[in-house]
C-alpha positions as CSV (number, residue, x, y, z in Angstrom):
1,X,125.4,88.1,99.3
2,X,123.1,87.4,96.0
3,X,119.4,86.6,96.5
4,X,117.3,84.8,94.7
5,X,114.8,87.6,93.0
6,X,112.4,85.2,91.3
7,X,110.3,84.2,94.2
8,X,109.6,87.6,94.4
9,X,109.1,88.0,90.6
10,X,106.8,85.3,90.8
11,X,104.8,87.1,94.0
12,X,104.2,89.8,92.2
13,X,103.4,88.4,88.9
14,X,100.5,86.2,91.1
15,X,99.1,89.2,93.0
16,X,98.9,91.6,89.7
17,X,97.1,88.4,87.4
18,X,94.8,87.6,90.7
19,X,93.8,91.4,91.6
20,X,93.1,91.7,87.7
21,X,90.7,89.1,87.4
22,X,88.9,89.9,91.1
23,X,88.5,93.2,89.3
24,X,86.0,91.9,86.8
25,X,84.5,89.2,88.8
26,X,84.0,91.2,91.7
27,X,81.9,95.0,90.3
28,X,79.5,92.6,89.0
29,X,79.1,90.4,91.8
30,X,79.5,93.0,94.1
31,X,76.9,95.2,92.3
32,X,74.3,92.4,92.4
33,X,75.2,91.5,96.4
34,X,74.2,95.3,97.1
35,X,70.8,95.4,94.8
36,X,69.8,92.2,95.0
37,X,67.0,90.5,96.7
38,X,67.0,87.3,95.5
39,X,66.3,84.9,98.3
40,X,70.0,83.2,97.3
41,X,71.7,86.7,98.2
42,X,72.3,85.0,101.9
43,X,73.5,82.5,100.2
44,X,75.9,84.1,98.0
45,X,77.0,86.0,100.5
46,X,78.2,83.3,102.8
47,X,80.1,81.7,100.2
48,X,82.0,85.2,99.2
49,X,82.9,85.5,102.9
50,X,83.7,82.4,103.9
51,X,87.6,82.7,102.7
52,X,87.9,85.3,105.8
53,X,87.4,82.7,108.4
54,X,88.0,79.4,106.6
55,X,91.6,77.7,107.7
56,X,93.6,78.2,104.6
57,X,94.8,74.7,104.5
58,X,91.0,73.3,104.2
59,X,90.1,75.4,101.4
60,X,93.7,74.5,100.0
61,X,92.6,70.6,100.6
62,X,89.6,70.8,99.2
63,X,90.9,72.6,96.0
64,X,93.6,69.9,95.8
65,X,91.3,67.3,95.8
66,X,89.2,68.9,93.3
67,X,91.9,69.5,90.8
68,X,93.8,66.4,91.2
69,X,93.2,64.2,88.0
70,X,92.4,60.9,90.5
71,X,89.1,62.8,91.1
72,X,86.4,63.6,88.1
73,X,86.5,67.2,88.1
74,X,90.2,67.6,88.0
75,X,90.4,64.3,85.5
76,X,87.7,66.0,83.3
77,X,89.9,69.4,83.3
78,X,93.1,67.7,82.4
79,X,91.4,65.4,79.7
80,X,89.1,67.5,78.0
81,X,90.9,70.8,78.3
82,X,94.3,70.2,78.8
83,X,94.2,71.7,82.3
84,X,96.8,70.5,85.1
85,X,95.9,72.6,88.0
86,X,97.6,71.2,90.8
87,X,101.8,72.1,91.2
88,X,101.3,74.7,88.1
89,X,100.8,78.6,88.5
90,X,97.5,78.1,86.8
91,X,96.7,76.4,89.9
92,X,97.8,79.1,92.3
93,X,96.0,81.8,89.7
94,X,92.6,79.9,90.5
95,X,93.3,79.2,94.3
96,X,94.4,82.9,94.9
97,X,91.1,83.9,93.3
98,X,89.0,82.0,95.5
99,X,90.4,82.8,98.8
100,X,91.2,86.8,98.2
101,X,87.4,87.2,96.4
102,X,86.1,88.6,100.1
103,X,89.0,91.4,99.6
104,X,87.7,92.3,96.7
105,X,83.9,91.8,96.6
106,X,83.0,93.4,100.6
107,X,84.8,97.0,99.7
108,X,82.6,97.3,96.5
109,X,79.9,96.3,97.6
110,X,80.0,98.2,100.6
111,X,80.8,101.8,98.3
112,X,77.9,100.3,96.2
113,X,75.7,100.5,99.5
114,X,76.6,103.8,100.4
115,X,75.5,105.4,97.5
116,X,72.4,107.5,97.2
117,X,69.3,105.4,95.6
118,X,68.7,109.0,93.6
119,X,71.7,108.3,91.4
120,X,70.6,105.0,90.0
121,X,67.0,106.7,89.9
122,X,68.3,109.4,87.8
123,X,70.5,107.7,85.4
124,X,67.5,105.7,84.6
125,X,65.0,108.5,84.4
126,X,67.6,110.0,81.4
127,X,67.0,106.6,79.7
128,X,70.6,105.2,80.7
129,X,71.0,101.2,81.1
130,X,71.7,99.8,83.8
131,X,75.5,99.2,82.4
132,X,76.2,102.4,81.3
133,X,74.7,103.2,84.8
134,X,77.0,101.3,86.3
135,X,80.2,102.4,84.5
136,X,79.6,106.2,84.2
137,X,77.7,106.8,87.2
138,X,78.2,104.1,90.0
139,X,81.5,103.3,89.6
140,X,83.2,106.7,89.5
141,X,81.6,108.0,93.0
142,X,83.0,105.0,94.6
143,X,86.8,105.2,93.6
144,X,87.7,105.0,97.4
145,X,86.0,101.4,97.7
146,X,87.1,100.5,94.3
147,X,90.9,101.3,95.2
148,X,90.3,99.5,98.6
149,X,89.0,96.1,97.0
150,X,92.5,96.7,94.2
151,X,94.9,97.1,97.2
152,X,93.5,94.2,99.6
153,X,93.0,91.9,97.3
154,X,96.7,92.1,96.1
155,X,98.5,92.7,99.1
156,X,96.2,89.5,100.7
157,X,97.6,87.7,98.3
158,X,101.4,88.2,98.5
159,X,100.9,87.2,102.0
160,X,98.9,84.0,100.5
161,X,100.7,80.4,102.3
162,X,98.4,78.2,103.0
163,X,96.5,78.1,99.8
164,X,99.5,78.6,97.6
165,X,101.8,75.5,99.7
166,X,98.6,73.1,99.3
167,X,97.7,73.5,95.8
168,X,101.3,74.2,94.3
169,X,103.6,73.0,96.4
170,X,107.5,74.6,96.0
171,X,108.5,74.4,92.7
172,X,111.2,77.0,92.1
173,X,110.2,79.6,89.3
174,X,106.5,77.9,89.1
175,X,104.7,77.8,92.5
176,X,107.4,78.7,95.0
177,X,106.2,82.0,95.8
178,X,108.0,84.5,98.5
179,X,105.9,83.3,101.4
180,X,107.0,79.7,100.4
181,X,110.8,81.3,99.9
182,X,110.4,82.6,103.3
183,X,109.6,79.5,105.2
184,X,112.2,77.4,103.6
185,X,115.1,79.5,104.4
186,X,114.0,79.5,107.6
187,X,113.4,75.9,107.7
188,X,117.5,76.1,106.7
189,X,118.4,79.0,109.5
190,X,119.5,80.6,106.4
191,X,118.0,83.7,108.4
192,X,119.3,86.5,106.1
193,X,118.1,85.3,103.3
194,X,114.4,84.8,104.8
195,X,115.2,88.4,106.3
196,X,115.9,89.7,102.6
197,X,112.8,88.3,101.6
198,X,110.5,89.7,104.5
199,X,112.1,92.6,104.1
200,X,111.0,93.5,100.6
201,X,106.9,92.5,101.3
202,X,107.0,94.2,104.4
203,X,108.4,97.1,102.0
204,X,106.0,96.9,99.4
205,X,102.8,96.2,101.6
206,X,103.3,99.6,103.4
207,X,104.2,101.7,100.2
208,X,100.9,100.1,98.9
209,X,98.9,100.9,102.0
210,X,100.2,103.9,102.7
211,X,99.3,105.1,99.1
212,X,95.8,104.3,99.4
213,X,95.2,106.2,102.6
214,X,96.8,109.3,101.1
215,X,94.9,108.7,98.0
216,X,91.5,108.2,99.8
217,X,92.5,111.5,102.0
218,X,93.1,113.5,99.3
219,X,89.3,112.7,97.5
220,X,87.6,112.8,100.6
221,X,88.6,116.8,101.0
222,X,87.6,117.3,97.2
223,X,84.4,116.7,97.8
């Protein structure tokens, strides 16, 4: 029997385009979460965790509301910029963003925590700026948290449904993803090919996982 590969192909592609971008939005973010005291921090922080406990489907809604062109931020997106978010991958890029930033930020910031206040003190004392501080200090003696946030974010989001269904819909080779793929076979009782499917994320999640705890092992007895 032949399977479809390009829900799959498309899963992937989403994950590796969403973890990428996390990755630059989230050191910095992360990195202010963990030093800052601005009185907003709470603030901040509430909206970076809310993904974790928020119903995908009302943070889907919302998002489809926001970028349909009926309302003024999705009309000003598609008029002035050219956007169309909703049913396009753009769309599913943006909404995968939103809902795995947690995954990303909370690891970070977390390693960031756990860090000695000597460090930063140090670099600083040598005359080093904070962003050379940052990336040649910081960031290396938390490689554990930083592979953490890369591995959650994208294995969250090959899982993504909710999200992913409200804001793209199931457009074959644009938004029909693998979770989508997976519900529509079954939907059919075609139940091998929603096996097949299954099969491979189940595959590559553990690989993924199982990598970073061997990984993580192996620096914690280096140093």
């Amino acid at each position: 029997m032949s399977y479809d590969w390009q829900p799959l192909l498309l899963t992937f592609r989403l994950a590796a385009i969403t973890t990428a971008i996390l990755l630059a939005i989230g050191i910095p973010l992360a990195y202010w979460v963990a030093h800052s005291r601005s009185r907003l921090k709470p603030v901040v922080e509430t909206l970076v965790s809310m993904p974790l406990v928020l119903p995908p489907s009302v943070l889907g809604f919302y998002l489809l509301l926001a970028f349909s062109p009926q309302h003024a931020f999705g009309h000003w997106l598609e008029q002035w910029l050219h956007l169309k978010l909703i049913f396009s991958f753009e769309g599913l890029v943006i909404g995968s963003v939103i809902f795995s930033l947690p995954f990303m930020v909370q690891p970070i910031q977390a390693g960031f925590q756990a860090l000695s206040p000597s460090l930063m003190e140090a670099s600083r004392t040598l005359g080093k700026s904070d962003r050379v501080t940052l990336f040649r200090v910081l960031l290396p003696n938390i490689k554990p948290a930083l592979l953490s946030g890369i591995v959650l974010s994208f294995a969250h989001t090959i899982g993504e449904f909710g999200v992913v269904l409200m804001i793209g819909g199931n457009i074959p080779g644009i938004t029909k993803v693998a979770s989508i793929a997976i519900y529509d076979e079954v939907e059919s009782l075609n139940y091998g090919a929603a096996n097949f499917y299954s099969l491979v994320l189940f595959a590559v999640t553990f690989a993924i996982l199982l990598t970073v705890y061997l990984v993580n092992k192996k620096w914690q007895k280096a140093e």
